[in-house]
Every structure is written in C-alpha cells, then in structure tokens.
N, C-alpha and C positions, 0 to 999 in steps of 0.2 A: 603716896601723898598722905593719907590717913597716918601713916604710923609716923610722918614728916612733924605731921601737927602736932599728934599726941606726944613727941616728943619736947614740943617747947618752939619749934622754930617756925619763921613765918613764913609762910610759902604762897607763891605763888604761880600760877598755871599758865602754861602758853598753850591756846589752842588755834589750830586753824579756821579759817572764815568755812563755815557748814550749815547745810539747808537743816540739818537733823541736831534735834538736843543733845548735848555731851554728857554721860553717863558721869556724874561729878559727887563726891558722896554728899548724903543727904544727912545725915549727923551736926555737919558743922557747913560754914559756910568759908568758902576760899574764894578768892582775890582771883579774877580771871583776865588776860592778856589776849588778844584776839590781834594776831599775826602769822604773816604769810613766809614759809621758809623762804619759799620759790623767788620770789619779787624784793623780799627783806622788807616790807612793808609792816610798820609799827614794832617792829625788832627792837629798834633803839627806846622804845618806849617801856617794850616789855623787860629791857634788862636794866632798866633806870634803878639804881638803888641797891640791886642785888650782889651780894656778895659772892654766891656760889648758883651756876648753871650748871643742870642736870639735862645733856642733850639723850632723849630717847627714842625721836622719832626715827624709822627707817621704812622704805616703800617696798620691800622687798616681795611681801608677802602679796601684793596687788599688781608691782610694780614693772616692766620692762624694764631694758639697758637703759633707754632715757630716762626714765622715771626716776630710775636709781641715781643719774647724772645729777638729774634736776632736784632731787629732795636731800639724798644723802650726801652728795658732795657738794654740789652749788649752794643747798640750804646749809649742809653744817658750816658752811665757810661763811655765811653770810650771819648766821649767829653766831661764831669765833666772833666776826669784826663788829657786829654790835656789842659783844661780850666786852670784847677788847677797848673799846670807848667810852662804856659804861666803867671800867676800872674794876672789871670784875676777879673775885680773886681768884677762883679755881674754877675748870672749867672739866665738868667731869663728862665722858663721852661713851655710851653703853655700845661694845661692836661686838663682833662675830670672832672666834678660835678660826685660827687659820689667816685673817684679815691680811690684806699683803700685796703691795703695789704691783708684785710683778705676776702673782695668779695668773691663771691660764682660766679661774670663773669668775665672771664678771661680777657680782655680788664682794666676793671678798676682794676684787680685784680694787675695787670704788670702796667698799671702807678701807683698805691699805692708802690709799690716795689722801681722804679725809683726815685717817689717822695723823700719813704725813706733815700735814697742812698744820695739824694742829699744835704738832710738835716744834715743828719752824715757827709759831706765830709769836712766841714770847709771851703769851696767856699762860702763867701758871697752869696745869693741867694734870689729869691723870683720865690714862684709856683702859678701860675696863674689858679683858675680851673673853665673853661668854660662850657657854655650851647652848646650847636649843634649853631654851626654857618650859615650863610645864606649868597650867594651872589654869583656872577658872578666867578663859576670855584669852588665852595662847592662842595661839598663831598654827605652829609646825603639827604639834598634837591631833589638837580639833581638828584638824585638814586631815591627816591622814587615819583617823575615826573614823569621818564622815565619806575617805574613798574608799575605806576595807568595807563600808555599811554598803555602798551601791555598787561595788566590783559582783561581778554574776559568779562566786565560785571562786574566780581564779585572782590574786591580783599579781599586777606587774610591778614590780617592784624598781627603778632606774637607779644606777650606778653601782660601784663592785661592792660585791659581797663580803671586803674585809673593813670596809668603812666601820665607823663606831661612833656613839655617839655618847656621853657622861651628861645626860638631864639634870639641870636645874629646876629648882622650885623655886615662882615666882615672888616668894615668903622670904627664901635664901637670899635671891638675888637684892632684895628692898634691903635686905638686914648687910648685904654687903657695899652697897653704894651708902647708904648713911654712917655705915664706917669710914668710907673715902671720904666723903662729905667733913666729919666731925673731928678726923683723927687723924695725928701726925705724919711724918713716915710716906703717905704715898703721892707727896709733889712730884710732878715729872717724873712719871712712873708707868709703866703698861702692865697692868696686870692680866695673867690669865685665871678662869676661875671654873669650876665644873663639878658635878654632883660626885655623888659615892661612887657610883659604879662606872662601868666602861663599860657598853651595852655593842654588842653589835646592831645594824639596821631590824634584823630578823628576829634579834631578842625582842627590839623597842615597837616591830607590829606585834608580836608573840601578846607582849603586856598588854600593848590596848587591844586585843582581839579578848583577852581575859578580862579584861575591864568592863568593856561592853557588849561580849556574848556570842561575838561573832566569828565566826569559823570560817576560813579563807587558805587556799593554797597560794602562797608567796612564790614566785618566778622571777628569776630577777635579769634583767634586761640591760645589753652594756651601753654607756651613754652615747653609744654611737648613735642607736637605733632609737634613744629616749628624747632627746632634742629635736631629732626631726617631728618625732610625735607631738611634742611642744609646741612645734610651730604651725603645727596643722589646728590644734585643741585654740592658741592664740588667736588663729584668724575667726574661726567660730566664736567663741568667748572670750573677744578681749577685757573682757571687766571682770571677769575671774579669776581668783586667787590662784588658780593652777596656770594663768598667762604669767606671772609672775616669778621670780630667780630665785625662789627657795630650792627647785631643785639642785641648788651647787652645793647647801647643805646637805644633800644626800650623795653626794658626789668625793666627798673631805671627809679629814678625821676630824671630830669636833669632842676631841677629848685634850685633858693637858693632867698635870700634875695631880694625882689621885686626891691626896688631901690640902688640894688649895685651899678650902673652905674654913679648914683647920689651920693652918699656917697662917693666913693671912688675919683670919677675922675667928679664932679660937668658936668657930661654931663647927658642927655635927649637920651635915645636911639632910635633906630627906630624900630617902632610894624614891625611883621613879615607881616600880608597879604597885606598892600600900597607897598610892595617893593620885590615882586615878580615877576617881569616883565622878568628878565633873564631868566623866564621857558620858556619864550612861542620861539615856531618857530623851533623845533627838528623836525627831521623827525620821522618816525618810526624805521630807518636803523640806525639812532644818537642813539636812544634807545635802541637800541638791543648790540650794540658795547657796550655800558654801564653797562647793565645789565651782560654781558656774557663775557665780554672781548675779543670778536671774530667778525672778521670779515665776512658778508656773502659774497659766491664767488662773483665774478661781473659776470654780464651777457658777454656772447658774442655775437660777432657782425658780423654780415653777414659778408664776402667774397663776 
C-alpha cells in the first residue's frame, strides 16, 4: 500500500468488519472500504470507481476446508462480480505455486477453483502464483519459528523430504504486483513467481533455526501420519493457525522458474537466510499465542 501511494496512485483499502484496529500506515492517510467477503456486503461500494483490484486475502493460515470454501473461493467470486459491475479493468489475484482444480490438497485445490472462475468471468485479469513469502508480519515463517522455539529437542517435521520451497520477499512480491498493476503485457495471464533459490523444507528450518538461535533435530513425518495429528491439534485449538491448511504447502513443491523475478519484472530478488532478522526477539508467550491462538492466563498479583 505505502509504496502504491508513494507512487502516484490512489488507493484504496478493503478491509473486513473487525472488533480490533487495522494496522494501517500512519504516515499518510488512506481511504478505507469496510466489506464482507463472505456475505458480499458493501463490495459493490468498495469497487465503485476503481480501476484495478488487487485480491489478497486468503484464510489459509487460520482457515479449515470451509473456511477456505467460504473466503477464498465464495469471497473471491463475489468480488469478481462486484468487480465486474463496477466496470473494473484488471482484476489481479495473488495465489499459491501449484494452485490447481484437480489437487489431491485442499488449499491449492480451492485456489485452482477461484483461479478458474476468474479466468471464465470475462474480467480482464492476471493471476499471480506465488512461492511462500517471507517478511516482517508473514504467515508460513513466523509459524514455523515460533514451533522450532516450543518443539522440546525434536521437531517433526510433515510431508516428503524432497519438497522445496524458493522464498519470496514480501519487498519482491509488492514491486511485482505493481508491475502487473502498471505495465502492459500481462492481461489474461498466470504468472508464476519465486525467489533466488530452491531451498529444500530442511534448508528453510536450517535458516530460521540460524536466524533465531535455535537448535532443533528435524524428523520428518509422512503425511499419512501428519493429518491425523492435525485433526487431533484441530479439535483442541480450533482458532489456531496450526488448525488451518498451510500444511499442503509443506506437502508440494513451491518452486517454479529460477529467475521469474528477472524475466518478468527485470528485478534481483532477496535470498531467504541474509533477511531473516524479523524472527529474532519473540518471547515464548509470542510463540504460544501463535501457535495456538490462545492466550495464557496472566499471573495474579499479590493483594
């Protein structure tokens, strides 16, 4: 958003209806839309005028199979067709490497669905499909930080050992969507896009165990055995981000073309382990609240 404005253009923000203030920068002030994927409620209001939609949201990281039903695919369909009455020109849609109707994991399973959707809707369009991103307020990262910090020793690691994954920097990824946004060339287009390296899973804890100091034996577990553990972890902590379908990205290869970066958008991305600095400095209590979505009681205090 900040580098949206600083560029010239006028932006404005859709955010959902929330009990909590929205982290919004405080430099400048931006134009705020308050609507609901789920319901489409105030959608057609928030695309009134707009030229180009940038969809970002996705439920994964908190989300269940419904969840994902309900936000990533019922919602992106529902701002397609507000997009699409508002006479919007391009409709640019941030997914996942791998994305794909007919998957066997439910995450890329429903963005392949969405993707479809978007492509049949006659909205100008271009779908963007991303490696795991990396950076200050991530998703996949921080998560698995905060479970190499509380694993006793050992951790487990789910899905096969030849997976890989090419990080993105969330720096990268802004300077490559306001390319789409600005620049000719990728109308009705699916691009894939992904950092410098091809990392396997074991390289990418390796990094953040150097990042933030911690020492951990990796075991890696086949996803026979890792889904049922899911479902056990779900019923206890259903509002934590480990009840949620980011495990399929550990399950896939979330790599594509070495130097998309370069080809598409003549930029130089940034390797994943020099720019992992944002792990460090969580407590244990930061970690647990992450993992679990729960807060522990607070101590009380003498009288």
């Amino acid at each position: 958003m900040t580098r949206l404005v600083q560029s010239g253009a006028q932006v404005r923000c859709l955010l959902r209806p929330q009990t909590r203030t929205p982290q919004l920068p405080r430099s400048f002030a931006v134009p705020v839309a308050v609507a609901d994927l789920e319901s489409g409620h105030g959608l057609a209001a928030a695309c009134a005028g707009a030229q180009v939609v940038v969809h970002l949201a996705g439920n994964y990281a908190r989300g269940t199979t419904a969840g994902l039903m309900s936000v990533d695919y019922r919602g992106t369909l529902q701002l397609l067709q507000a997009a699409q009455q508002a006479g919007v020109q391009r409709f640019v849609y941030l997914s996942h490497l791998g994305a794909d109707r007919a998957s066997a994991f439910q995450l890329l399973k429903i963005k392949g669905l969405a993707e479809e959707f978007i492509r049949q809707s006659g909205v100008p369009y271009t779908i963007v499909q991303s490696a795991p991103v990396f950076g200050a307020g991530d998703a996949l990262p921080s998560m698995l930080a905060a479970l190499l910090r509380l694993a006793p020793g050992v951790f487990v690691r789910p899905g096969p050992i030849d997976a890989r994954w090419q990080p993105l920097s969330v720096q990268d990824v802004v300077h490559g969507l306001m390319a789409v946004c600005n620049e000719r060339g990728f109308e009705n287009r699916t691009i894939e896009i992904g950092g410098p390296e091809a990392l396997t899973i074991n390289e990418v804890l390796a990094a953040i165990m150097a990042a933030t100091g911690v020492r951990r034996q990796i075991i890696t577990a086949p996803l026979a055995y890792s889904r049922p553990a899911m479902g056990v972890w779900r019923s206890l902590w259903p509002q934590s981000p480990l009840a949620g379908c980011w495990l399929d990205l550990l399950a896939v290869n979330q790599a594509c073309e070495i130097n998309s970066m370069q080809r598409f958008f003549e930029l130089r991305p940034a390797r994943f382990s020099p720019n992992l600095g944002y792990l460090r400095g969580h407590s244990w209590l930061d970690d647990w609240r992450r993992v679990t979505g729960r807060r522990l009681p607070e101590p009380q205090k003498n009288l």
